[in-house]
C-alpha positions as CSV (number, residue, x, y, z in Angstrom):
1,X,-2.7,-6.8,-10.3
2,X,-4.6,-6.1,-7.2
3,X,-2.6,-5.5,-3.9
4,X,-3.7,-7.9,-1.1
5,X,-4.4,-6.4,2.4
6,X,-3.5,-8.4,5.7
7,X,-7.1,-9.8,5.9
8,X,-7.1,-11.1,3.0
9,X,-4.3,-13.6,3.5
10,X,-6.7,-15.5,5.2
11,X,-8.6,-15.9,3.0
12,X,-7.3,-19.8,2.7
13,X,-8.9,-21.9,5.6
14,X,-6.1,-23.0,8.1
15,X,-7.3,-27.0,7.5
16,X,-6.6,-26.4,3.8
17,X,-3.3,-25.0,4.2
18,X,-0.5,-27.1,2.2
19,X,2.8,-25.8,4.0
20,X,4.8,-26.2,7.6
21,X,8.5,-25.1,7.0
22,X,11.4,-26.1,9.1
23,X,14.4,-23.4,8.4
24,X,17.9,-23.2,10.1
25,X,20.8,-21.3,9.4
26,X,18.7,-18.6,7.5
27,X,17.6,-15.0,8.2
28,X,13.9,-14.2,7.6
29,X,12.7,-11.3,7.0
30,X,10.3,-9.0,4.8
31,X,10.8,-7.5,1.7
32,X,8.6,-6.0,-1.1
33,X,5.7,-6.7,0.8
34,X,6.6,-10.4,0.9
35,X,8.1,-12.8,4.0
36,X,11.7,-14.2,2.3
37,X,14.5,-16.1,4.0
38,X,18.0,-15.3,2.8
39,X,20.1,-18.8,3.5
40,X,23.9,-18.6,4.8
41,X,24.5,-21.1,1.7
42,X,24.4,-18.0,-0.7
43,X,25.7,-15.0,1.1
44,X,28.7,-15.8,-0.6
45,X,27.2,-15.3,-3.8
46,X,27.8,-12.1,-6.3
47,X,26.1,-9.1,-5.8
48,X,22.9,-8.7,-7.9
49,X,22.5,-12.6,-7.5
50,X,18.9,-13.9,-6.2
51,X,20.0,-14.8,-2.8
52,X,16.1,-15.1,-1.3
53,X,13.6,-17.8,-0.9
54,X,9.7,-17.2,-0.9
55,X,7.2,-18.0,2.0
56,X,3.6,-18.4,0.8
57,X,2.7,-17.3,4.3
58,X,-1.4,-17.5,3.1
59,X,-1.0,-21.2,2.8
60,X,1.4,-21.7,6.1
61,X,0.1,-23.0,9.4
62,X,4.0,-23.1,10.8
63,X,7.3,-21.8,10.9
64,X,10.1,-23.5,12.9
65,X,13.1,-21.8,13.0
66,X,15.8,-24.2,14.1
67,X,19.6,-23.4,14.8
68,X,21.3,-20.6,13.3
69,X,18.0,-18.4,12.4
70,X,16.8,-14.9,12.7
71,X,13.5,-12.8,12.0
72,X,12.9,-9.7,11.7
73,X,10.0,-7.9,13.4
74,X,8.1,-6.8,10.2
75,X,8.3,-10.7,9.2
76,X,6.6,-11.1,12.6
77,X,3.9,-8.6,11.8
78,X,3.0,-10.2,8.3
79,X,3.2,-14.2,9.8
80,X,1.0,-13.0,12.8
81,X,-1.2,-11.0,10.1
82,X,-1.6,-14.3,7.6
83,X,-2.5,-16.7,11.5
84,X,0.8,-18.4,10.7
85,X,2.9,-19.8,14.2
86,X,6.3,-19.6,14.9
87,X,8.2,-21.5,16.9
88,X,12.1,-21.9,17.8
89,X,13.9,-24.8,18.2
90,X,17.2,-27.0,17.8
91,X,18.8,-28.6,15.3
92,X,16.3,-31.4,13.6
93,X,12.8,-29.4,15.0
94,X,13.8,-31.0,18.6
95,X,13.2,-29.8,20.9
96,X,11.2,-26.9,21.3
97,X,12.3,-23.8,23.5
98,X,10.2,-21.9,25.6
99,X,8.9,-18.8,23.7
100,X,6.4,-17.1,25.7
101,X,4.0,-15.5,27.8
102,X,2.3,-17.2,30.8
103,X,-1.4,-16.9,28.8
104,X,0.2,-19.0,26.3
105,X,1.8,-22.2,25.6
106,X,5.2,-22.4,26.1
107,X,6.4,-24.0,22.4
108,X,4.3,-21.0,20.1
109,X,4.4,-17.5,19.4
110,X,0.6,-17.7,18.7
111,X,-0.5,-14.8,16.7
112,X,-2.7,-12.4,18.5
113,X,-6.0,-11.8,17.5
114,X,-10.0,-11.0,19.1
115,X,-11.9,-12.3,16.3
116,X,-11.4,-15.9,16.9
117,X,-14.4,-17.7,17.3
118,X,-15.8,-18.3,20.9
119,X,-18.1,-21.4,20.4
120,X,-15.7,-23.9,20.7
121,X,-13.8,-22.3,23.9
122,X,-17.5,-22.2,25.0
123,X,-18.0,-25.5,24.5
124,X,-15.0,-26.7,25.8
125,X,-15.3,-25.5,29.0
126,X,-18.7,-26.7,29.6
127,X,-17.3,-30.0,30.3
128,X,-13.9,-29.6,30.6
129,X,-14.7,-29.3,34.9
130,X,-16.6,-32.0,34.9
131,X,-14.1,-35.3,35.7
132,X,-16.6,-37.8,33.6
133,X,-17.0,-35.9,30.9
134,X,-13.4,-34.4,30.6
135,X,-12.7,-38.7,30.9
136,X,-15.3,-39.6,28.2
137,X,-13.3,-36.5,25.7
138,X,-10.4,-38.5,26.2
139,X,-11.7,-42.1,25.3
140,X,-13.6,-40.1,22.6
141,X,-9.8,-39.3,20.9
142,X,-8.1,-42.5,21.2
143,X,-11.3,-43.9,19.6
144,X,-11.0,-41.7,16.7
145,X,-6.4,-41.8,17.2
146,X,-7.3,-45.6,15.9
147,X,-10.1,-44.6,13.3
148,X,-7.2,-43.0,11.6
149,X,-4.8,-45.6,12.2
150,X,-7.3,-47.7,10.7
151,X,-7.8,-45.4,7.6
152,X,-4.5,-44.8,6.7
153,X,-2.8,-48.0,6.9
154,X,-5.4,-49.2,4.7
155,X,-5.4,-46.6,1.8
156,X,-1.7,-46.3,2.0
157,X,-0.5,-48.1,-0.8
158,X,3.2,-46.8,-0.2
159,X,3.1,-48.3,3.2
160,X,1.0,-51.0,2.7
161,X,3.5,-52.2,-0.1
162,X,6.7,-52.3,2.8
163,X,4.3,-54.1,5.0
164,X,2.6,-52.0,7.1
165,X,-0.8,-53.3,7.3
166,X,-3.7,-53.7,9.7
167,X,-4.3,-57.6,8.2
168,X,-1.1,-58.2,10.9
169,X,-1.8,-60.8,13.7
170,X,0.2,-58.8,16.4
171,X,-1.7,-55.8,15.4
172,X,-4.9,-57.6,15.2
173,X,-4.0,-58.4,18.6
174,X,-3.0,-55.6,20.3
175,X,-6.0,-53.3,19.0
176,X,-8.3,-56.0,20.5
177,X,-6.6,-55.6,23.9
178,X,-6.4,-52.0,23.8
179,X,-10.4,-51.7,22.6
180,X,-11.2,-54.2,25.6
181,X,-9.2,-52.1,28.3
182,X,-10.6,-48.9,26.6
183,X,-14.4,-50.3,27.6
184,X,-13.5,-50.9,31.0
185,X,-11.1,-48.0,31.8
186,X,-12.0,-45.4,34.6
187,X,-9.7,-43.2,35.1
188,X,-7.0,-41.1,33.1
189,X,-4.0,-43.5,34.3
190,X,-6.1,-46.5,32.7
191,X,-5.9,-44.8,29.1
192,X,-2.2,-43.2,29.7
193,X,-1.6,-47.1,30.5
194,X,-3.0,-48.3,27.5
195,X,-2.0,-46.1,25.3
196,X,1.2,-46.6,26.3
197,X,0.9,-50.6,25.7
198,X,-0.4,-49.9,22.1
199,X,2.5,-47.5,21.5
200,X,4.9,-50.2,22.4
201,X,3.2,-52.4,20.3
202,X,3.2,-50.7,17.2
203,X,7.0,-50.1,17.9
204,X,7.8,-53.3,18.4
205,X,5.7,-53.6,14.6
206,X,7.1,-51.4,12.9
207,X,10.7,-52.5,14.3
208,X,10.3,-56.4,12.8
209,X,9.0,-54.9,9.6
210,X,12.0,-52.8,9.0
211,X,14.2,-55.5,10.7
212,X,15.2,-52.7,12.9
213,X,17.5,-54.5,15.7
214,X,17.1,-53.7,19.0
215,X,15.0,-50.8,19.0
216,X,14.1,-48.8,22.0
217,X,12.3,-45.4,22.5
218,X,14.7,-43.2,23.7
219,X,13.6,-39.2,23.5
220,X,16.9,-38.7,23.8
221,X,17.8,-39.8,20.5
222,X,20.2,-42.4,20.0
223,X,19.9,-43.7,16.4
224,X,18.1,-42.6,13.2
225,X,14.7,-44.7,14.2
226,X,14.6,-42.4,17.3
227,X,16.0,-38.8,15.5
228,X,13.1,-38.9,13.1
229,X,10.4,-39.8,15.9
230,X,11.4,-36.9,17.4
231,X,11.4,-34.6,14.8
232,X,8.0,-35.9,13.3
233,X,6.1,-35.8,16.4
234,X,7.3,-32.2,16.6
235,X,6.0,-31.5,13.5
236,X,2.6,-32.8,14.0
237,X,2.9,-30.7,17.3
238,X,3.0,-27.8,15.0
239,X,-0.3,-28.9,13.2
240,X,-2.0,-29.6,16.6
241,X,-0.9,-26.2,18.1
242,X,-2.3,-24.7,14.8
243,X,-5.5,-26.3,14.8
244,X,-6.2,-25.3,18.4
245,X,-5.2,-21.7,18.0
246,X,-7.5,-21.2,14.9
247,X,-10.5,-22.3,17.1
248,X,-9.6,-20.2,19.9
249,X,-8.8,-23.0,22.7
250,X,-5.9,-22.6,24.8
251,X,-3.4,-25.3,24.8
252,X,-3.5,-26.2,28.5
253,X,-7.2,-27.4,28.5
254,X,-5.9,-31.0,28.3
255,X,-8.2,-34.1,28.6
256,X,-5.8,-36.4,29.0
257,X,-2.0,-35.2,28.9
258,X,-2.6,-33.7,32.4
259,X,-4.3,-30.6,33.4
260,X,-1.3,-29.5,35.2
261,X,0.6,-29.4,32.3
262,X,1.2,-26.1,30.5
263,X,0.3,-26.9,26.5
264,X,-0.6,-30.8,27.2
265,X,-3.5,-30.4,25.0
266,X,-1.0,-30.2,22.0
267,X,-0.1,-33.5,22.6
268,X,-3.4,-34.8,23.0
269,X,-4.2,-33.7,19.6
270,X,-1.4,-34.5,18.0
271,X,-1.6,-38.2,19.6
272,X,-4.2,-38.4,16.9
273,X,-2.3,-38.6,13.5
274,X,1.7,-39.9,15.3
275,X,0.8,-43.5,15.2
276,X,-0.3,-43.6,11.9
277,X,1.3,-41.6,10.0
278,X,5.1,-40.2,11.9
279,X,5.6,-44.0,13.3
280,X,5.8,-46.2,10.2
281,X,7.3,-43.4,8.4
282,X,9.9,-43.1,10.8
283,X,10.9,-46.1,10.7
284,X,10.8,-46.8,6.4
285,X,13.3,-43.3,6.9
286,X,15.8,-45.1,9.3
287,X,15.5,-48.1,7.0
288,X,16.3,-46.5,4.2
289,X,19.3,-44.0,5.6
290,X,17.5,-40.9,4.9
291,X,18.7,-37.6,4.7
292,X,17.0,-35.3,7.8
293,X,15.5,-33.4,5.0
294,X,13.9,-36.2,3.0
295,X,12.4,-37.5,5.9
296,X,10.7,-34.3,6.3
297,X,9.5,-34.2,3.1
298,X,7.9,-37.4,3.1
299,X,5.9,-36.6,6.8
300,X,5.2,-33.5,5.2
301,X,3.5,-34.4,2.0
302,X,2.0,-37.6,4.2
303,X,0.1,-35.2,6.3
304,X,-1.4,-33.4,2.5
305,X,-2.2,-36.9,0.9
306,X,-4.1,-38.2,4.2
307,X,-6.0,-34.7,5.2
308,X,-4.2,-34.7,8.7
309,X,-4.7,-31.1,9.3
310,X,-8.2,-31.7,7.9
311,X,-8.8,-34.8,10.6
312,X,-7.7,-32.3,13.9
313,X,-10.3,-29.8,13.2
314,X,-13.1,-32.0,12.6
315,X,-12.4,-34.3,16.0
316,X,-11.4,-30.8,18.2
317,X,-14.8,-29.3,16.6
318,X,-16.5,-32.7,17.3
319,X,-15.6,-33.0,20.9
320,X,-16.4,-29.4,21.5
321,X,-19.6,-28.9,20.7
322,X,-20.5,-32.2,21.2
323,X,-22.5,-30.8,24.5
324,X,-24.2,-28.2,22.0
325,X,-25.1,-31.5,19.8
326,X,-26.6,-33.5,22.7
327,X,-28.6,-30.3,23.8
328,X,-30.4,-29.6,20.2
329,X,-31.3,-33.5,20.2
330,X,-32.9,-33.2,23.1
């Protein structure tokens, strides 16, 4: 068999990759070439025993190490060789603990590299300084944070089936206002407002549909609704984080999280698959009295069926070179 050299663990785009792992209470290391963690479950185990676990780092975008984990460096070297991210957290994903340099955002160890394309940095900044056109980025992402709303709650067969469906009158509803307040918004507080409005609303959905009582946000988690919330919106965190260290922009180029805020543009990104995809699924979870674990699973495998990953790249791409596109029609 031929032996694989660091570049070529790359060889599988970053939008095509299958896996983000959450691990705790495991040591990771390397060995024979491969990136293993050895779980605390089976250190008890006899000697000669398989005691290690297998991370297909060439089809990872993420690793989140939660409590009770270690790496080693040489694991470092090879995830940092194969452009996975790491990033440490508590128990659940949640929350995230600041991990690095002041060139970087503070939830990643972002792996280091020079050959990262330019264009879309490029691109980026040529409007990013410019207040309308930084604005008209941001309406440009809720647009397409409700194309996918759109998208998946209408192919999803598995949520359409527990009643999560854009057929709803209060959803019917509260898209109209939010499209109507979108058109005549002019300023960043105008879309923080309405997003804000439509977030509640889908809350308030998916809390009647899964006859949760009494449901409130609460980021500091209070109940099982609110727990898995948290830890899915810190998953797709991870993906957003990925997606913009594979094109080469830094995370604090917000549009509309607030350009004073160190990694904001994370969240940005991320807004554009929670509401679809984290939100109901929360929720079904809760309902169901899920384990931490299955939950996981099913945001996990949601993100492969509906192309998540695929869906960042394409709107970050979009947005900038959109300035290039406008140029060459010209």
């Amino acid at each position: 068999m031929k032996d694989l050299s660091p570049s070529d663990l790359k060889a599988i785009l970053h939008s095509k990759r299958a896996n983000l792992y959450y691990l705790e209470y495991c040591r990771v290391m390397q060995k024979d070439g491969r990136v293993l963690y050895l779980t605390e479950a089976n250190s008890h185990q006899r000697k000669g025993e398989n005691q290690y676990f297998n991370i297909p780092i060439a089809n990872t975008t993420v690793l989140l190490l939660g409590n009770g984990t270690s790496i080693t460096q040489a694991a470092v070297r090879m995830l940092a060789q194969a452009g996975v991210l790491i990033g440490f957290s508590g128990g659940g994903g949640t929350p995230l603990y600041m991990a690095n340099d002041v060139e970087q955002p503070i939830e990643w160890f972002t792996p280091q590299s020079e050959y990262r394309p330019t264009e879309y940095l490029q691109g980026w900044m040529k409007f990013w300084f410019d207040d309308d056109k930084r604005f008209a980025a941001a309406k440009q992402f809720q647009q397409a944070r409700i194309e996918f709303l759109h998208k998946v709650w209408g192919k999803d067969k598995d949520l359409k089936s527990e009643g999560f469906t854009m057929s709803d009158s209060g959803i019917e509803t509260a898209l109209t206002r939010f499209n109507e307040r979108m058109a005549t918004a002019v300023k960043n507080s105008d879309l923080l407002l309405t997003e804000a409005q439509l977030t509640k609303a889908l809350y308030k959905f998916a809390a009647n549909t899964t006859k949760t009582d009494g449901f409130t946000r609460q980021h500091q988690s209070t109940d099982l609704a609110n727990d898995f919330l948290n830890h899915g919106n810190y998953l797709a965190y991870g993906l957003a984080a990925t997606t913009l260290w594979v094109l080469g922009i830094p995370h604090g180029f917000a549009v509309m999280h607030g350009k004073t805020r160190r990694g904001a543009l994370v969240f940005d990104i991320a807004d554009l698959i929670k509401d679809a995809i984290v939100l109901p699924w929360a929720f079904l979870c809760a309902k169901e009295n899920a384990t931490e674990q299955e939950f996981r699973q099913q945001i996990l495998q949601a993100f492969t069926d509906h192309k998540a990953l695929d869906f960042m790249f394409e709107q970050v791409k979009m947005v900038a070179l959109q300035e290039d596109l406008k140029n060459e029609e010209k």
